[in-house]
C-alpha positions in Angstrom: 0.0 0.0 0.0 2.7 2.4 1.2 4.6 2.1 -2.2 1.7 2.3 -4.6 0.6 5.7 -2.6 4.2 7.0 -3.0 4.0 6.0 -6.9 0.5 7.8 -7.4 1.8 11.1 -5.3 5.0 10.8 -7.9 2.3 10.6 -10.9 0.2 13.5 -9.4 3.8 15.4 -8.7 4.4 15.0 -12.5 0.9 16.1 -13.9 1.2 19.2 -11.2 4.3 20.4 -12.7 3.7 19.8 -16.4 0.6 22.3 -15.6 -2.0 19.2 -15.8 -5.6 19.8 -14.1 -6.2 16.5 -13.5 -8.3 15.9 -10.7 -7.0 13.9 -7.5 -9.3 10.9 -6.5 -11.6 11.6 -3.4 -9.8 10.0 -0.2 -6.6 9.7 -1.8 -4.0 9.7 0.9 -0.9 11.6 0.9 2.1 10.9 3.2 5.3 12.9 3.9 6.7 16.0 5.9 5.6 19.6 6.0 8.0 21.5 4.6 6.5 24.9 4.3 3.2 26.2 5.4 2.0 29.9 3.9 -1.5 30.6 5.5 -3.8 28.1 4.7 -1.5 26.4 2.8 1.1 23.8 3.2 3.7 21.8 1.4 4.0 18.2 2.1 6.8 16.4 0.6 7.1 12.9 0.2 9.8 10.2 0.7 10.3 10.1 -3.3 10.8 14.3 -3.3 7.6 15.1 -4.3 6.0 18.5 -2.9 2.1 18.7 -3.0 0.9 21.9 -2.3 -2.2 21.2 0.5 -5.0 23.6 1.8 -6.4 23.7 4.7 -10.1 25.2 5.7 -12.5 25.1 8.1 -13.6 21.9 7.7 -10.6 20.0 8.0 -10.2 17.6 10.9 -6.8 18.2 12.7 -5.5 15.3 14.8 -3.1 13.8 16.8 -2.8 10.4 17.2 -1.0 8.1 19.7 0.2 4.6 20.3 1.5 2.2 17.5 -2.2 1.6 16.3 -3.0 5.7 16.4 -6.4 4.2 18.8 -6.6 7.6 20.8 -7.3 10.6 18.3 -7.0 14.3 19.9 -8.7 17.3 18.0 -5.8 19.8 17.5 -5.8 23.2 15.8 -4.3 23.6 12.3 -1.4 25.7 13.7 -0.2 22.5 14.8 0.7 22.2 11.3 4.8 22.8 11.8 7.2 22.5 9.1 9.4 19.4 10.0 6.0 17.6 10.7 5.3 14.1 9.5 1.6 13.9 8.9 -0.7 11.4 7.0 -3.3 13.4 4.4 -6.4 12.9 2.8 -7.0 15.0 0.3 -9.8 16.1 -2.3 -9.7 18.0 -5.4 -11.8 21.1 -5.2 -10.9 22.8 -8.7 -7.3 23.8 -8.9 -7.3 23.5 -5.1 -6.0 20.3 -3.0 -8.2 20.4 0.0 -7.5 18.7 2.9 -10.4 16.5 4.6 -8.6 14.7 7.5 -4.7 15.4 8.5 -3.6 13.1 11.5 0.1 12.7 13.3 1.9 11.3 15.9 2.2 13.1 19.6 6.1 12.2 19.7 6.3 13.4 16.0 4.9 16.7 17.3 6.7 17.1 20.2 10.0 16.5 17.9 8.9 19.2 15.5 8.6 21.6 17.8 11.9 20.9 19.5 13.7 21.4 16.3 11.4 24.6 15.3 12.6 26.0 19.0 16.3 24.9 18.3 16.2 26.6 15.0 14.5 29.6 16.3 17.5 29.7 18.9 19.5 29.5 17.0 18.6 31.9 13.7 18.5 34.6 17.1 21.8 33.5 17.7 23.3 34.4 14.1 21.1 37.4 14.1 22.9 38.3 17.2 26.5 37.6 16.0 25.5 39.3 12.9 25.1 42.9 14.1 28.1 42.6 16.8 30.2 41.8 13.7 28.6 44.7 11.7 29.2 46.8 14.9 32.8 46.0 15.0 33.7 46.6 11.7 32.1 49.8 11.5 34.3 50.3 14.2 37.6 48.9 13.0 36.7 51.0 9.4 36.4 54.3 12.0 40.2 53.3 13.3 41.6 52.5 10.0 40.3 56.0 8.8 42.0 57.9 12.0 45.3 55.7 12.3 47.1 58.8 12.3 45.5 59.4 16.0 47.1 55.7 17.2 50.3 55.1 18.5 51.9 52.0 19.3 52.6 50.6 23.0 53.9 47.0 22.9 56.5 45.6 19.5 58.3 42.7 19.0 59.8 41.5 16.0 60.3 37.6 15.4 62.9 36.6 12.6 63.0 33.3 10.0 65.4 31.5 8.2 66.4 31.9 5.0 63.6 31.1 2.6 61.5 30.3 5.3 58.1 31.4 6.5 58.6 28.6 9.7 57.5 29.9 12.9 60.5 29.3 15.3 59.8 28.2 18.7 61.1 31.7 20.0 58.9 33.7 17.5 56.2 31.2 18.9 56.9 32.5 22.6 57.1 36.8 21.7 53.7 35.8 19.7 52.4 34.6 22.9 53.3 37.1 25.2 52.3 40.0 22.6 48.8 38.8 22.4 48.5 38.6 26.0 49.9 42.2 26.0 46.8 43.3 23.2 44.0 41.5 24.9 45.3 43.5 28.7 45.2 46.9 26.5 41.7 48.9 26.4 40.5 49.6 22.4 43.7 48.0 21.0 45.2 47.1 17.3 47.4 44.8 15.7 49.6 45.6 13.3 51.7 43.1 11.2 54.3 43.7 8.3 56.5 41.0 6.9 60.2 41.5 5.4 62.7 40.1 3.7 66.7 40.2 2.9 68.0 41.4 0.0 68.2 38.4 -1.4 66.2 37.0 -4.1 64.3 39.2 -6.8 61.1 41.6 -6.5 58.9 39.5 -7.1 60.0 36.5 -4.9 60.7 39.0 -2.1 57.4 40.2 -1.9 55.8 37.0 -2.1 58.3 36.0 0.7 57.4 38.8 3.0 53.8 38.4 2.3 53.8 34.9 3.7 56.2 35.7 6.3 53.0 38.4 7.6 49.9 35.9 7.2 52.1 33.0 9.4 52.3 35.5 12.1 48.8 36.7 11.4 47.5 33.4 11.6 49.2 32.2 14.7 48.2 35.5 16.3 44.2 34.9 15.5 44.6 30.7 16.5 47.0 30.9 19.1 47.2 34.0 20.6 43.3 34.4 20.9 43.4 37.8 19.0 40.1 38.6 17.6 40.0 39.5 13.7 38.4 42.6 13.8 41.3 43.5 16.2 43.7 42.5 13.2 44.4 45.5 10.5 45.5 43.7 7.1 48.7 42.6 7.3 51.1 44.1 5.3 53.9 42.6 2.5 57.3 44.8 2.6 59.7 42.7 1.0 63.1 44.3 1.4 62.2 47.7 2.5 63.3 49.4 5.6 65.9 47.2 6.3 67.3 47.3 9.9 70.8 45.9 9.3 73.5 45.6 6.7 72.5 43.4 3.8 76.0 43.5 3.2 76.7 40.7 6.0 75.4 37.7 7.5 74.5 39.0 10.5 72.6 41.9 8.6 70.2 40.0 6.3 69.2 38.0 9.9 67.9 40.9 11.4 66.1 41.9 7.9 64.1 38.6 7.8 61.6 39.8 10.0 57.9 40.0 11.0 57.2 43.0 13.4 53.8 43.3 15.5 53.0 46.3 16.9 49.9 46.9 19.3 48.0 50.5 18.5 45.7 52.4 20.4 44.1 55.7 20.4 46.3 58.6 21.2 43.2 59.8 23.3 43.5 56.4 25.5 46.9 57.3 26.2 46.4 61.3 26.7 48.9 61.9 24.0 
């Protein structure tokens, strides 16, 4: 029975979409989940996909039903009719119009429903929620990136790589640390990052270079160090400019493979 009523709500499915207005049999008997209701209307879609678009009026007989035979029937109002509910249908054509004469479903199927419906409620408040706070911050961060000339900075450190390397050290790994707990102690802070290189190497690969060098450090600084993003100002790529030592030795091109992290806040904070 259950699979010839699935194969005549596929058939029905098929006329309904090709724009056929052939008439469903009197006390033909739907099956599936609401998956929409719009007023009086609801959409009940089956285990083979198919959506039939029910109404329900005044006359419709709402109930719930419980223990494996369904034996005790309670009258319920149609706003019972969740989305997420499994209900059993029968159904007669009035025109263009499904109507729906009897629409019956389980108490536990209910009280499921509605769990879900309040989880997703919860939850949509919950995004709504994160939603504007991020909106708010950003606003915010756009209003600090427009008056950066009004910041100043009040904790640095500068972690160095290898050659060719964008590796965290162990040591960059500890200033990293102890800089983001310096940023999240300071009121209204920022956090700057710029990546460098050497001298060696071309333009091109240099800038590349110090542009990974900055989003390693960014990224430990976010996932580590607990900083929050809309703390973070876009890190910056600075391949071989500014150096701070020689490039003429060793010792020089060390110091000039660099990341440097500065923590900003408002001049005003500081009564500068």
């Amino acid at each position: 029975m259950a699979n010839s009523s699935y194969l005549r709500l596929g058939f029905v499915g098929a006329l309904l979409l090709a724009g056929s207005t052939m008439a469903l049999a009197d006390g033909t008997n739907i099956k599936g989940v609401i998956t929409s209701r719009d007023g009086a209307n609801m959409t009940v879609t089956g285990q083979d996909g198919t959506k039939t678009v029910i109404t329900i009026t005044d006359t419709t007989n709402v109930q719930q039903v419980e223990g494996s035979l369904g034996v005790r029937k309670d009258s319920e109002p149609a706003t019972a009719l969740i989305d997420g509910l499994p209900v059993s249908v029968d159904v007669v054509q009035n025109g263009t119009e499904t109507d729906a004469t009897a629409v019956k479903f389980k108490a536990s199927d209910l009280k499921t429903a509605q769990m879900v419906q309040a989880g997703v409620a919860q939850e949509d408040a919950k995004l709504q929620s994160q939603v504007s706070a991020n909106a708010a911050n950003e606003a915010d961060l756009r209003n600090h990136v427009a008056n950066m000339d009004n910041y100043t900075s009040v904790a640095d450190t500068t972690v160095l790589f290898a050659v060719n390397s964008t590796a965290l050290s162990p040591a960059a790994k500890s200033a990293l640390q102890a800089i983001s707990a310096k940023a999240k102690a300071t009121n209204g802070y920022l956090v700057s990052v710029q990546g460098f290189t050497d001298s060696s190497g071309n333009a091109a690969y240099n800038q590349k270079l110090s542009d990974e060098r900055a989003a390693a450090v960014t990224a430990y600084l976010l996932q580590i160090g607990n900083i929050k993003p809309y703390r973070m100002l876009s890190p910056a790529a600075m391949s071989q400019s500014n150096p701070v030592g020689s490039n003429e030795t060793a010792s020089g091109k060390a110091e000039n493979r660099r990341v440097t992290v500065n923590v900003l806040v408002s001049k005003g904070l500081q009564g500068l």
